[in-house]
N, C-alpha and C positions, 0 to 999 in steps of 0.2 A: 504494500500500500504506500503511494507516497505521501510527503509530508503535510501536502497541503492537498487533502482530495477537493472534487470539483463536486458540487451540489447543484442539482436540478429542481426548481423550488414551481411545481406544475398550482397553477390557480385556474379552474371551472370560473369564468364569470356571466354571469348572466345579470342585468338591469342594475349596474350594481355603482349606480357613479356616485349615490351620497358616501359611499362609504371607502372605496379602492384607492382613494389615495393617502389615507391613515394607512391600508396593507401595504401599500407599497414601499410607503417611508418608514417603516417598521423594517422593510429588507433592506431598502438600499443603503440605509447604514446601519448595517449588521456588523458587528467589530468583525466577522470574518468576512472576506472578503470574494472570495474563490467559488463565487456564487452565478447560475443562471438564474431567469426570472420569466418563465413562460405562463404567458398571460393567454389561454385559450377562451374567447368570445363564445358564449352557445346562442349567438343570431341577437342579442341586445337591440334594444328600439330606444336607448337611453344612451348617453354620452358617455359612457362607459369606454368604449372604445377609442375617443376621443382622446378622453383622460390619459388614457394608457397608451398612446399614443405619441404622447405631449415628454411624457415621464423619458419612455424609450428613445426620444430624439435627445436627451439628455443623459445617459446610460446605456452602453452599451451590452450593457449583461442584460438586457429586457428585450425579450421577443413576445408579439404580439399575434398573434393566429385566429382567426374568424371564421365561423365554421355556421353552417345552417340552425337553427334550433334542432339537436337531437336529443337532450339527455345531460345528467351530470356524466353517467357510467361514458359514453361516448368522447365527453370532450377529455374527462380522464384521461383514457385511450389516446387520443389525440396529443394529448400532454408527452405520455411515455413515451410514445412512436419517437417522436422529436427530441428525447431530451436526451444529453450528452453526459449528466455527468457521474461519477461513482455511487452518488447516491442520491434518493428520490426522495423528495417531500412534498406532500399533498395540503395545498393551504386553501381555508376559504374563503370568499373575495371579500367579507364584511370582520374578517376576523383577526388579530396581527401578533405578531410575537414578540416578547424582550430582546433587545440589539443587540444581546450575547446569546440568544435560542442556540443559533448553527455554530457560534464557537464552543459551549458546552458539549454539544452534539458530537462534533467531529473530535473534540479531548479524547470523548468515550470511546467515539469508532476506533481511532489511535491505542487507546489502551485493551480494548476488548476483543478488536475485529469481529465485533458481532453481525450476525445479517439484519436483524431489527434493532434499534436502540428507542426506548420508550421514555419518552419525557412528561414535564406534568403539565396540567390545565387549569386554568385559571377559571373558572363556570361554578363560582358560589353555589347552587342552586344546586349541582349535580354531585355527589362525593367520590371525583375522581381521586387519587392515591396519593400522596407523597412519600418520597426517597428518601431516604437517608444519608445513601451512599452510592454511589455505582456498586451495582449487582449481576453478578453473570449468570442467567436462569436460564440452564441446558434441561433439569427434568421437564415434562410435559408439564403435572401441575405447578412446577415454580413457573414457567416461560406464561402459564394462564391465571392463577394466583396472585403471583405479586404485582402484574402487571394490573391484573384487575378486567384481563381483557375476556373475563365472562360477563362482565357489566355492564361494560362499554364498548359501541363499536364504531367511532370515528376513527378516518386514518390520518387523521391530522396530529393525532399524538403523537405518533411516530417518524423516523426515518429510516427507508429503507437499504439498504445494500442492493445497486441495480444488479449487478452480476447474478443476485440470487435472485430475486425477482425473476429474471432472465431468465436463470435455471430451472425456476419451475414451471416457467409462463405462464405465471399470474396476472389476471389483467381482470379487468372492469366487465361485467355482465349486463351487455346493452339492453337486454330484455327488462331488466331491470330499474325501476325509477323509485327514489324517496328512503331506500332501503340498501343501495348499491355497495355502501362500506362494510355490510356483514361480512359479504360473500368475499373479500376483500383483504379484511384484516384478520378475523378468525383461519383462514386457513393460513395467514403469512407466518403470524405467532405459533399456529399449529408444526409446519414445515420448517420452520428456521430451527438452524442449529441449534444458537446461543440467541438469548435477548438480552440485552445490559438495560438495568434502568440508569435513566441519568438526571440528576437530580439538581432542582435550579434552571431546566431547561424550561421554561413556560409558554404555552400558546394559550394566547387570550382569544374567548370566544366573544361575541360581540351577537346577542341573539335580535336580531332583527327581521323585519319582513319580508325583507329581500334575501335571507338563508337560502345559500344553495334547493334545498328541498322543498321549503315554501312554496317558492321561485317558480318550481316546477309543478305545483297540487295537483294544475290541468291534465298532467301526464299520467299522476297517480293509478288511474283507473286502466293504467296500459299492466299494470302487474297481474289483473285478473286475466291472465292468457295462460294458453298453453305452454307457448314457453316459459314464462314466467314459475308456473308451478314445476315445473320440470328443472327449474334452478333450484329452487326450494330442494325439490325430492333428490337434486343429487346432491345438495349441500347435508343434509341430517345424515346420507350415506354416507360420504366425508367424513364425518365427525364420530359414526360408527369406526369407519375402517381404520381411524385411529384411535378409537377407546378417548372420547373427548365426551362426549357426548353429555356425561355425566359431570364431569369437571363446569362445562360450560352454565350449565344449569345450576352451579352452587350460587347459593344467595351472596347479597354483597356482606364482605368482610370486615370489622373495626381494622385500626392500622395499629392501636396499641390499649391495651387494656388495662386496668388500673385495678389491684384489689386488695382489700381489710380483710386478712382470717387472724381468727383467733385459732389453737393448737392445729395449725394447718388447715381450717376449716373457712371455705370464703363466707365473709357476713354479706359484703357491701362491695358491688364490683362496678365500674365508670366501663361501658362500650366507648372509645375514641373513635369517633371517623371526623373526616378531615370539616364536616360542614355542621356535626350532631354530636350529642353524646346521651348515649344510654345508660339510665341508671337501672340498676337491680338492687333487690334486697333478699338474702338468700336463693337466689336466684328466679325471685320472680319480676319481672319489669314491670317499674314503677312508671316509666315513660319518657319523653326523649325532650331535649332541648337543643333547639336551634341555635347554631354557632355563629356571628354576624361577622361578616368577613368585609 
């Protein structure tokens, strides 16, 4: 690997001009620098493309690609097809990162060479995970456990290693709309060797109406197809043929537990998750309190 890998940073936008130039100035001064910026259009009727436009005649690490209304899972596709560098990241166009996200990132890949590295998320509302430490999760359940990635299925947590991507040809399921990052990230975490978390990496979500998915609701009712369930039926086979299945399905996890026993016996125990904490008393739940972040 060399020292300074190259990063392929793919952004789906669709109608997205109040918000793409916060994502953008979140990248382009990124303390690492050794970055592309593929901005793929899904047919915008909004100055979206303008914007990104404006940006790229000032930057040359930003390519801009215009593509019919097909899909997120398409312009995805579209993204990868084109993109050049060691490693993949999926960003979405109302959402942006801390200016050290990709130098975090690539420390890890540097230290790890793992095929996924999993960073944190910034979505109060949702109790994604925090790190401690960089961690190298080669068993099944650590690579799905600690990651949390039975909970969660955006692929914007992550960055990928293209090589393996590659290896596996994994890519995007056009048949697919509103739901495309399952079929996506569950089998990359499933198939990757090693997964490092990394920790201090953060992607801020930014939930607005113009969310990729939203974006699309019109499309929504294209998943009630044939193909579509035929994604579904070979994805549950998937997660059979590796003994995942069950993993996937475990409820979500506290990150650290807290507990009073008296002669080794717990009285009074604190659930931790990153947004809640649950109290018990003898192990029955008293009820939860929200953490204001």
């Amino acid at each position: 690997m060399t020292a300074h890998p190259y990063i392929s940073v793919i952004i789906p936008t669709y109608n997205a001009e109040n918000f793409i130039s916060k994502c953008l100035e979140h990248l382009v001064h990124q303390t690492y620098k050794n970055i592309e910026i593929i901005v793929v259009d899904d047919g915008s009727t909004d100055n979206t493309v303008k914007t990104c436009k404006s940006y790229a005649a000032s930057d040359k690490r930003i390519r801009v690609i215009r593509q019919k209304n097909a899909g997120p899972s398409v312009t995805m596709n579209t993204g990868l097809d084109v993109a050049r560098g060691d490693y993949i990241h999926f960003h979405d166009h109302d959402d942006f990162v801390n200016l050290d996200f990709f130098e975090k990132m690539i420390d890890a890949a540097l230290l790890t060479d793992a095929d996924v590295l999993c960073g944190e998320v910034n979505q109060p509302e949702y109790n994604f995970p925090r790190f401690d430490k960089i961690e190298i999760c080669v068993s099944l359940a650590d690579k799905i456990l600690k990651t949390r990635a039975n909970n969660f299925n955006p692929a914007w947590r992550y960055v990928y290693k293209k090589s393996f991507l590659d290896a596996i040809g994994l890519r995007y399921a056009p048949e697919i709309f509103g739901a495309q990052d399952l079929f996506f990230t569950k089998p990359a975490i499933i198939l990757a060797k090693t997964v490092a978390t990394v920790p201090g990496a953060i992607y801020n979500v930014v939930d607005t109406p113009t969310a990729l998915g939203k974006a699309h609701q019109k499309l929504h009712d294209k998943n009630d197809t044939d193909a579509a369930r035929a994604i579904w039926k070979k994805y549950y086979e998937f997660l059979a043929q590796h003994n995942a299945q069950e993993l996937m399905d475990m409820p979500e996890a506290p990150y650290r537990i807290e507990e009073f026993k008296i002669f080794n016996i717990p009285i009074t125990r604190r659930a931790i998750f990153y947004n809640k904490i649950r109290y018990y008393l003898f192990g029955i739940n008293l009820g939860t309190r929200k953490i204001k972040k």
